[in-house]
N, C-alpha and C positions, 0 to 999 in steps of 0.2 A: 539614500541615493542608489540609485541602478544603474550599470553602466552598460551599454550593448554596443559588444561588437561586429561591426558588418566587416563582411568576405567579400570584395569589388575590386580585387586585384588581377581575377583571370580576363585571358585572349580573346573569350567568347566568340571563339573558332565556328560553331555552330549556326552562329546567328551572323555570321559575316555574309550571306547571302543577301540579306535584307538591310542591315548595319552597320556597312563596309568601315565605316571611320567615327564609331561613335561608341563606348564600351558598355556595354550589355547592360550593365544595371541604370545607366542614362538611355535606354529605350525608351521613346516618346509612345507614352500611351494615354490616348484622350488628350493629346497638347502638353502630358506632362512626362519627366522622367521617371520611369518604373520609383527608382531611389525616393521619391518624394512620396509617394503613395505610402511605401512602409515605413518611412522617417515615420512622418504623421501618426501611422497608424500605431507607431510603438511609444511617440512622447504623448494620444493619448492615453495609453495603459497604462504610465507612470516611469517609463525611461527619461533621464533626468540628463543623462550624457552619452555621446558618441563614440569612437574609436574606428573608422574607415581604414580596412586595408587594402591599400592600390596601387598599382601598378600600371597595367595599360592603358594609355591615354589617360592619365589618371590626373589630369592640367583640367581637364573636364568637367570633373566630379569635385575636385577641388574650389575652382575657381566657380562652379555653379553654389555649393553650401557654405563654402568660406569656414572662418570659427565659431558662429555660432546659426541655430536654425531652430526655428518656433523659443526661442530663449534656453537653447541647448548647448553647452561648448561642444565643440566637435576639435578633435583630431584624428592625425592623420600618421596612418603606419606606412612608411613609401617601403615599396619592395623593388630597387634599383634593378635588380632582375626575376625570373617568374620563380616563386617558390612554392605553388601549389598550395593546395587549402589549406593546408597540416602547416604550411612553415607562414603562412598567412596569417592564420589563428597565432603564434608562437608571437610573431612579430607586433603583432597588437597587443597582447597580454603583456608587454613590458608597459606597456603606455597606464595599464590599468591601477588606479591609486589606492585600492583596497586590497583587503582579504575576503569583501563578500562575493557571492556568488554574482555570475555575468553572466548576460543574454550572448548567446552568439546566433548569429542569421546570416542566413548566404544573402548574398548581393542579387538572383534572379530567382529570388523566390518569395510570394507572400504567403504566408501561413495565418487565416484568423486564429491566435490563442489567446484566452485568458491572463494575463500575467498576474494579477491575484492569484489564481486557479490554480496557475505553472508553479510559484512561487509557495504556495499553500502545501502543493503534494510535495514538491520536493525535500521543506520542513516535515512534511510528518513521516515521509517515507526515511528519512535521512540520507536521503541519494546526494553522490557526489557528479554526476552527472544524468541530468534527465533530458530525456529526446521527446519532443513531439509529436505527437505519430497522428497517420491517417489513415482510414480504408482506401485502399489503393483500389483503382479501376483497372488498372492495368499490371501487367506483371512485366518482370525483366528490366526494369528501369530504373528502379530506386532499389534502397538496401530494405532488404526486412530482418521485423525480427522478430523472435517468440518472449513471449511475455508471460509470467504465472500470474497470479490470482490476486496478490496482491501489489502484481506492476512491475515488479523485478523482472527485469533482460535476464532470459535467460540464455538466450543464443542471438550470436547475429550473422548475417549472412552478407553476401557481395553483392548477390541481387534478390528482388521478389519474385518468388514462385508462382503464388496463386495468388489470382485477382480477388480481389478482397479484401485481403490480410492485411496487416497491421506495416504499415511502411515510416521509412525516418521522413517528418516533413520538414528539415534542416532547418529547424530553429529549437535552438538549446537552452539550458540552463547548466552551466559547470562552476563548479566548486576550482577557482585558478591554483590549490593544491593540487589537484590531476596532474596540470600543465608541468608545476612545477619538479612533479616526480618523472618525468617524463626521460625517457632515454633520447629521443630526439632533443637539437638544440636550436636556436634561434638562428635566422639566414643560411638553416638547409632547405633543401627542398624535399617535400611529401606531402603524402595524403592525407586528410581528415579523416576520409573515408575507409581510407583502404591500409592505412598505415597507423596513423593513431586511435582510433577506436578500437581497431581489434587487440594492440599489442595491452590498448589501458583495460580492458575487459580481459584479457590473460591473467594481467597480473592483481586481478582482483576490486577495479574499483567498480563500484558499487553503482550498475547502471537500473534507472528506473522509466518506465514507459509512461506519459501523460497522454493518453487520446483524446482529440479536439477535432469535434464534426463543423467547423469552422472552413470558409473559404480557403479554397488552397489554388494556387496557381506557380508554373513552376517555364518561364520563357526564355528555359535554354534553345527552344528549338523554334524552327519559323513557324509550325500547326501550332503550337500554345502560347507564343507571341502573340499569335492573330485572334487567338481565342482571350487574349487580358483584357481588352477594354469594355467586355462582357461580365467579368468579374469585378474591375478595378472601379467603380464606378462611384 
């Protein structure tokens, strides 16, 4: 069993120009909601069950997947107020019924990976959390990071410098021991980003890089919104 959980709790503040009353990862692209595209795309890689964190407008997303989708249970982490991807993530992991490892993916992003692949390196590297990475086109937007030789994070940074390089494509694989050593605690609010990755990569857990020349699309904003139904297809 594989359990993933998705990040579909934030405001998607950005995309309120185009989206006024509907929550970012229920974006209709091609007739459908974004969320359906990478449901699909992950139970077929072998995700077996859900865990949805949400929040805004979150009657939405609920009431469109219900408890179960393509023969998946699906629950539901409610964030009664916004707690940010970090306390998002926190909130879902209680829901989680194992000790193995867990998909996490943001709610407005589809990443093509492998999940054998994903799954594969992280066993042989012995990583406690592995990132997805892309060559990024652009710089200043995403986080990057440096990577040695054999895939070990060796730095991470707040944002990409140079186009090209090696960027987070926000879809993980973690070990919910990370979570559990964690000095944050569940129903505060933080970053994924900005707050628990770097404090977990301080204190030494074991990050490793999987790069995937796979689709990637990312409709936080209205230019890449407009540009999914070119990808999502």
């Amino acid at each position: 069993m594989t359990t993933a959980v998705i990040l579909a709790g934030g405001l998607g503040t950005r995309l309120r120009s185009v989206l006024p009353d509907i929550p970012k990862p229920m974006a209709p692209i091609n007739g459908r909601p974004f969320l359906e595209y990478q449901m699909e795309y992950w139970v077929a890689q072998g995700i077996t069950d859900f865990i949805i964190s949400v929040g805004y407008l979150r009657d939405q997303i609920i009431e469109h997947f219900g408890e179960n989708y393509h023969g998946c249970p699906v629950q539901y982490a409610v964030e009664e107020v916004p707690l940010g991807t970090g306390g998002g993530v926190l909130a879902a992991a209680q829901y989680l019924s194992s000790d193995a490892s867990f998909l996490l993916l943001n709610g407005d992003t589809f990443f093509d990976v492998d999940l054998i692949a994903l799954q594969a390196f992280h066993r042989k590297s012995d990583s406690e959390w592995t990132f997805s990475m892309f060559r990024a086109a652009e710089s200043g937007r995403y986080m990057g990071m440096q990577v040695g030789s054999d895939g070990r994070i060796t730095d991470v940074g707040s944002t990409l410098g140079v186009e090209g390089a090696l960027a987070n494509g926000g879809v993980y694989l973690i070990d919910p021991k990370v979570l559990a050593a964690s000095a944050w605690t569940a129903g505060k609010k933080f970053s994924l980003e900005a707050d628990l990755v770097p404090e977990a990569f301080k204190h030494g857990v074991r990050f490793f890089g999987f790069e995937s020349g796979g689709r990637f699309i990312d409709i936080g904003i209205p230019e890449d919104y407009a540009r999914a139904p070119s990808v999502l297809m």
